[in-house]
C-alpha positions in Angstrom: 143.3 48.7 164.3 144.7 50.3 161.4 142.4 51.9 158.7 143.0 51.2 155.2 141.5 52.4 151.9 138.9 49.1 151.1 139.6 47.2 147.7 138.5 47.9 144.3 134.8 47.1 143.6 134.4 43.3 142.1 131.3 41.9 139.3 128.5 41.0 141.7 127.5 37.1 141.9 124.3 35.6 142.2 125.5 33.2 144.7 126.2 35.7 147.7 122.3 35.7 147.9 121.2 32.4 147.9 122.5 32.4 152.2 122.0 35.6 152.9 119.9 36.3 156.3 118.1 39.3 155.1 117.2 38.1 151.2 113.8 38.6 151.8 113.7 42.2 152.4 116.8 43.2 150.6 116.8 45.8 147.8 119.2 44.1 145.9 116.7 40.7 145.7 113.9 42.8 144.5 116.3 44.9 141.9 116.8 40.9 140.2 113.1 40.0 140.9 112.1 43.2 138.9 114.8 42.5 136.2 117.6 40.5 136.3 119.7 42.7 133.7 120.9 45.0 136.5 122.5 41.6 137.7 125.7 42.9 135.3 125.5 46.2 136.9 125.9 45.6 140.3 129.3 45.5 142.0 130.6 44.1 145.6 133.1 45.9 147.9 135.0 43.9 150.6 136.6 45.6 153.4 138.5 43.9 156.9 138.2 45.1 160.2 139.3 48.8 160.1 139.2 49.3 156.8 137.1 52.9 155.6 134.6 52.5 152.8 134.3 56.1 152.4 135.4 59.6 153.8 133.7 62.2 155.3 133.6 65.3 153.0 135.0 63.3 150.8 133.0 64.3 147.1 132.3 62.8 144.0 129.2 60.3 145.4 129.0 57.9 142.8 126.3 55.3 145.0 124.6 53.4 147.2 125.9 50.5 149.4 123.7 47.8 151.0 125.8 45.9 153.8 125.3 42.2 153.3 128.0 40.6 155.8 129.5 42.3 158.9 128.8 45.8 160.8 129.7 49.4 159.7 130.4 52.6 162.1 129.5 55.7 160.3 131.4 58.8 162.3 131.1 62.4 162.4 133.1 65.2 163.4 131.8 68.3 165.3 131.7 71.5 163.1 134.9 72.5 164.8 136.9 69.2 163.9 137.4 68.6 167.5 135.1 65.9 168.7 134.4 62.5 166.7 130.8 61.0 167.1 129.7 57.7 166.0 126.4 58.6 164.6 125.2 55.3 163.3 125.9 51.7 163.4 124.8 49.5 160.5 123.8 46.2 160.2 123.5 43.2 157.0 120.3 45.0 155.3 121.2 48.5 156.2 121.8 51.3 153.8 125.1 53.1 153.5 125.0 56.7 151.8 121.4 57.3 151.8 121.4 60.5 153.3 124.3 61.5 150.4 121.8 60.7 147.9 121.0 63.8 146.5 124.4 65.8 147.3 128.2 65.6 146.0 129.7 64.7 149.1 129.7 62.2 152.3 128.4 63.7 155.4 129.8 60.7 157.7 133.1 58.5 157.3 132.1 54.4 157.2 134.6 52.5 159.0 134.6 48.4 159.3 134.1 47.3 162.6 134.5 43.8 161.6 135.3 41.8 158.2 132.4 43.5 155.8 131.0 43.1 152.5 128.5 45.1 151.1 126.7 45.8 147.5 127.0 48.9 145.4 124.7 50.5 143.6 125.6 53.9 141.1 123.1 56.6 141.7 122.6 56.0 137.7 121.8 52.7 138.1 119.6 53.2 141.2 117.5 56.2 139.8 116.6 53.8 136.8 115.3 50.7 139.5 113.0 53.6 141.4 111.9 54.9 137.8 111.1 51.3 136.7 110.1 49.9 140.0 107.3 51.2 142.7 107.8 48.6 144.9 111.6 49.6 145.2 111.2 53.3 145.5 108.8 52.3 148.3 111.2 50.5 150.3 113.9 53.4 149.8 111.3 55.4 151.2 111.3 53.3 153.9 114.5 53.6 154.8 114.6 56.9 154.9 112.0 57.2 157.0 113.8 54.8 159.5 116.9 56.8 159.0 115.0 59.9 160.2 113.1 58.2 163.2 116.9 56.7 164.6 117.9 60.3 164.4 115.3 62.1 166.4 115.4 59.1 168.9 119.1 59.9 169.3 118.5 63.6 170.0 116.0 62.8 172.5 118.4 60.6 174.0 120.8 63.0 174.4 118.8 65.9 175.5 116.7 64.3 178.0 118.1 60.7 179.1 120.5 60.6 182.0 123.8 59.1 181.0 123.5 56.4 182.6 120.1 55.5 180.7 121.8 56.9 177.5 124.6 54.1 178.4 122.2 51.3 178.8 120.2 52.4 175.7 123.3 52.3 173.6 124.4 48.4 175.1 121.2 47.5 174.6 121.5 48.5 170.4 124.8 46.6 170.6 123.6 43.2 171.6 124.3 41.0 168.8 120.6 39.3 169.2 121.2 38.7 172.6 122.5 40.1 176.0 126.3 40.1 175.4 128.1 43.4 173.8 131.3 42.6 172.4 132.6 46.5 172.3 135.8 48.1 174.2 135.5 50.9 176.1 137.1 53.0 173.8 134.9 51.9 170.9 131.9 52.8 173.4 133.2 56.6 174.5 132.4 57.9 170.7 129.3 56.5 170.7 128.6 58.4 173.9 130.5 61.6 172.9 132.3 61.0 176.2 136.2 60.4 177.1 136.9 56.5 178.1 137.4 57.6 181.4 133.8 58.3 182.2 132.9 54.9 180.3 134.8 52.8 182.5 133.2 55.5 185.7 129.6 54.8 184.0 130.2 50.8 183.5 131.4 50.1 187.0 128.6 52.4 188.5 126.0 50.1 186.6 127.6 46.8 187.5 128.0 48.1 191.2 124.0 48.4 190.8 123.8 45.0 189.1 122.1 45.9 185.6 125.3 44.5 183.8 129.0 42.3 184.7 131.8 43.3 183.1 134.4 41.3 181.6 137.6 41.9 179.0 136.0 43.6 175.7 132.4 42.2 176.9 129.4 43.3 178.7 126.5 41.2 179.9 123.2 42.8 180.5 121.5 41.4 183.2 118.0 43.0 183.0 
């Protein structure tokens, strides 16, 4: 998987709503509901399978994106540079950059885990829907607010959760609406903070006990 720099940003079009699974909820649906002249302002961002949509530390924040197709793993490297954790995995509806809102700079890098699209909003842009909109500002509040819960789950997790529990918790997250986890070993280890080689350890010591059956880049749960 090679990681690229994703394409330039592209005019939005009305149409990428009309079969979208999460129109109802999205931010983007209310923006147009509220007033359709942001329609002009908005732009789309496309990126395949390892492809970065943005850089940790890297500065000049200029947005907001709102995945609309595909998943997202935000990363982030320990204060030493020596350890990569995947912090966050997003989903269509999810906000990416929200907690580089109010800062210069991206705290996480955003890497494509599968082909992605996603809708941009400037901070400029945004700042005007909260100002104009109390429904919207709302929701952004909402977010946040989720952010923050997902967060202290995670350190809880980590603190106080054996690892096999904090293995089954993550599998469980990864389900793609179901019981089947479509994630290699090595895409599981940074999400754990742990080397591949306990993974695989961990895996066949919860197969062994019957919770899950393993197969080439897929997991079953069983319970």
């Amino acid at each position: 998987m090679v990681a690229g720099l994703p394409k330039e940003k592209q005019e939005f079009n009305l149409s990428l709503c009309q079969k979208c699974s999460v129109k109802e909820t999205c931010l983007i649906s209310q923006c147009l509901q509220t007033n359709e002249e942001y329609l002009e302002q908005l732009r789309v961002i496309e990126v395949q399978t390892g492809e970065i949509l943005y850089l940790e530390e890297a500065l000049s924040i200029s947005g907001l994106y709102i995945l609309c197709q595909g998943r997202i793993s935000l990363t982030r490297r320990t204060r030493n540079k020596s350890k990569k954790w995947v912090v966050r995995l997003l989903y269509p509806g999810d906000f990416i950059g929200v907690e580089s809102f109010f800062t210069d700079r991206y705290y996480d890098s955003a890497t494509a885990l599968q082909e992605t699209r996603a809708i941009f909003l400037s901070h400029t842009l945004l700042e005007r829907v909260i100002k104009r909109s109390p429904q919207i500002a709302l929701g952004l509040m909402k977010e946040i607010s989720k952010l923050c819960e997902v967060y202290v789950n995670r350190i809880v997790e980590m603190s106080g959760a054996s690892l096999n529990e904090r293995f089954l918790s993550v599998l469980r997250s990864l389900g793609d609406g179901g019981q089947q986890v479509t994630f290699s070993q090595a895409e599981l280890a940074p999400l754990l903070g742990v080397t591949r080689q306990t993974v695989n350890k961990h895996l066949r010591q919860l197969q062994h006990q019957g919770v899950i059956k393993l197969a080439r880049r897929r997991i079953t749960l069983l319970d």
